[in-house]
N, C-alpha and C positions, 0 to 999 in steps of 0.2 A: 566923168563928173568929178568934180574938183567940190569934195563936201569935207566940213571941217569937221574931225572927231570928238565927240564928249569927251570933258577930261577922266570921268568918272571913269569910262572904260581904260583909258589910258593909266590913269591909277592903280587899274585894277590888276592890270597885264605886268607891270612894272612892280606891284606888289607883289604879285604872285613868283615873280620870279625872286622878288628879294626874300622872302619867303622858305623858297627851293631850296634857295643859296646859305640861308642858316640852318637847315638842315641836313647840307652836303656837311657843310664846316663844320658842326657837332659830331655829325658821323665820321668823321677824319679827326677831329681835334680828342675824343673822346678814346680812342686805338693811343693816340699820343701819350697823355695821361698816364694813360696802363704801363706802356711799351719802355716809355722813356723816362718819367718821373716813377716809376714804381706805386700808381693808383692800385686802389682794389681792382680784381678782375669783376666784380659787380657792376664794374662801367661798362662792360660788353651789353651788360640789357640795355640801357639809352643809347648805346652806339646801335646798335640793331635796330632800334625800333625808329632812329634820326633817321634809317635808310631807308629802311620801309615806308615811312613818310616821304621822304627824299623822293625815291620813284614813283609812288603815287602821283605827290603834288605836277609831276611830270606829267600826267597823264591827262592833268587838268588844263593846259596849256591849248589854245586852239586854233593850233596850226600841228602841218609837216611836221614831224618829228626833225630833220635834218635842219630847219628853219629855225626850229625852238632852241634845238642848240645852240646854234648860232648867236643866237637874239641874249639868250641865255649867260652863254661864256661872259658876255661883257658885262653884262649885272656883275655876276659869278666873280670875276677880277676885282670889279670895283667894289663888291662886300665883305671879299680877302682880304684887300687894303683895309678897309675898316677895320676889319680882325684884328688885323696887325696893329693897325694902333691904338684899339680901345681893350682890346683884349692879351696882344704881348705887350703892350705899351711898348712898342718900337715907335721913334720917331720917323714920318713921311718924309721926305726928299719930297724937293719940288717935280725930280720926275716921275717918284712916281702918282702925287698928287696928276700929274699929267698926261699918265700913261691910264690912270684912272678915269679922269675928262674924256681921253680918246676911247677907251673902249665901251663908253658909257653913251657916246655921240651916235658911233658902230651903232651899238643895239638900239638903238633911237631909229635911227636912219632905218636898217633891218625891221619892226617894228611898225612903224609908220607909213612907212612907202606906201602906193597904192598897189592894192592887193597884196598887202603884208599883212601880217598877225590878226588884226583886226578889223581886217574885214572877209 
C-alpha cells in the first residue's frame, strides 16, 4: 500500500533524533572544555548526565537498533555542521554545506522507505 505519512510523525522522528544529536555534542563538547581549554572539572556532571540522556533518548527511537543508527548518523553529521558553525563559528564551505544535504537526504531515504522507521 502506497500511504502517505503525517508530517507530525515525520517531525517527530527527525526531532527526536536532532535531539539525540545535541546531546551526544554536549557530552563530547563538554570533555573539551575541561581537557583543552582548562574549564572547571564540575563540567563532568553535565557531560554525564548529556550521556545519560544521550542513550536514553536512543532507546526512544522505533526501530532496529542497527537502522537507528544508520538513519541517525546523518541527522548526527548534519547537526555537527551546525555546531561548527553556530557554536565554533567556523565558516561552512559549500562542501560541506553539501556533504550536509547528502547525508541529511541518506537519513530521509533510510527513514521513509517502506517499512522503515515509521512504520
Amino acid at each position: 500500500m502506497n500511504e502517505i505519512l503525517p508530517i507530525a510523525q515525520i517531525l517527530r522522528v527527525f526531532g527526536l533524533f536532532l535531539i539525540t544529536a545535541i546531546a551526544e555534542l554536549l557530552g563530547c563538547y563538554f570533555p573539551y572544555l575541561i581537557l583543552n581549554q582548562g574549564r572547571s572539572a564540575w563540567l563532568w556532571l553535565p557531560t554525564a548526565i548529556s550521556l545519560m540522556l544521550f542513550v536514553w533518548l536512543l532507546t526512544l527511537h522505533p526501530a532496529a537498533s542497527g537502522k537507528i543508527y544508520a538513519a541517525y548518523g546523518g541527522v548526527y553529521i548534519f547537526t555537527a555542521l551546525l555546531w561548527l558553525r553556530f557554536v565554533d563559528q567556523v565558516i561552512l564551505t559549500r562542501w560541506d554545506v553539501l556533504g550536509g544535504v547528502i547525508v541529511l537526504i541518506g537519513a530521509a531515504i533510510i527513514i521513509l522507505q517502506p517499512q522503515g522507521l515509521l512504520r
